[in-house]
C-alpha positions in Angstrom: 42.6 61.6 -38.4 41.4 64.1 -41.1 37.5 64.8 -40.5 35.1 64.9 -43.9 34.0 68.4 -44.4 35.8 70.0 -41.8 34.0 73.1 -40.2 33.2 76.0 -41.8 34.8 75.1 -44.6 38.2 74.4 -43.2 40.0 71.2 -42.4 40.1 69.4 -39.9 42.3 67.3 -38.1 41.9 65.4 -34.9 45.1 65.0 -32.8 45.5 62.9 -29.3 47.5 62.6 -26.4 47.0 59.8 -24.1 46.9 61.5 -20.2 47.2 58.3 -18.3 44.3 59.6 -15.4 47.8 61.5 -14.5 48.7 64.9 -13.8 51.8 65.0 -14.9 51.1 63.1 -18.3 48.4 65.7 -19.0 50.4 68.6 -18.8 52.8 66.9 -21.1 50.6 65.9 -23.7 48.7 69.2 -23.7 51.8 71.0 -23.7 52.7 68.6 -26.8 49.2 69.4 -28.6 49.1 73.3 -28.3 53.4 72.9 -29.5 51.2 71.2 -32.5 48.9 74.4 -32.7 45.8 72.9 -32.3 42.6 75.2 -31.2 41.6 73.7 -28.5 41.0 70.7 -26.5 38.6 67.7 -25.3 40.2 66.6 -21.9 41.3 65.4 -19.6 39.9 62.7 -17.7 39.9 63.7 -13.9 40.1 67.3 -12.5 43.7 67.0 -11.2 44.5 66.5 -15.1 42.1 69.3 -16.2 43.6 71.6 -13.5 47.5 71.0 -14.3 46.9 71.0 -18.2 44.5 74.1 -17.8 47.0 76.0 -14.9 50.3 75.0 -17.3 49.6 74.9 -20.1 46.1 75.9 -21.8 45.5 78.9 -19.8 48.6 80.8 -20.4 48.6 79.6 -24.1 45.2 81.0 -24.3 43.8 77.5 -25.8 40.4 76.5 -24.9 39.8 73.5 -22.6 36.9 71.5 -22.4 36.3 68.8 -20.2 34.0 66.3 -20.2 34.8 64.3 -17.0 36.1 67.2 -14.3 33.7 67.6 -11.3 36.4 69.6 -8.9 34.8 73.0 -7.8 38.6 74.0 -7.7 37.8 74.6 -11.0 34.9 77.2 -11.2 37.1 80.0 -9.5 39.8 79.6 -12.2 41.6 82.8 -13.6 41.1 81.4 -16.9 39.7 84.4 -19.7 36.7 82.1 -20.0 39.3 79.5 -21.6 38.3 76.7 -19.2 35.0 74.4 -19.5 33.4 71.4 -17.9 30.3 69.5 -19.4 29.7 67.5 -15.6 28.5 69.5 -12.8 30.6 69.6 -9.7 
């Protein structure tokens, strides 16, 4: 999906991957978005899927991860270069 506008005057595009509530299907299809180059990410939809897309994948990539559903505190003490981010309180 190509947004009107963009932001700051650059495109932009808005690319999914279904994570199934799963672990393992987040990792995959964050793995699969930052392979597309993408600059960051809205997801996932439970903390174990925020934690194994941030711990695989986002983190070492250096990709930021925002999640708007993750509550686990497991997630506060992260290593992450400030890369990680929740909206919900734990």
């Amino acid at each position: 999906m190509r947004c009107a506008g963009g932001v700051n005057g650059k495109r932009l595009d808005l690319l999914s991957a279904n994570d199934k509530s799963l672990r393992l299907a987040g990792i995959l299809g964050a793995q699969g978005l930052v392979d597309e180059g993408v600059v960051g990410i809205v997801g996932g939809s439970t903390s174990s899927v925020t934690l194994g897309a941030a711990q695989e994948v986002t983190i070492p990539a250096g990709v930021p991860l925002v999640s708007p559903a993750a509550t686990s505190p497991s997630l506060s003490p992260l290593d992450d270069g400030g890369t990680v981010w929740r909206t919900a309180p734990s």
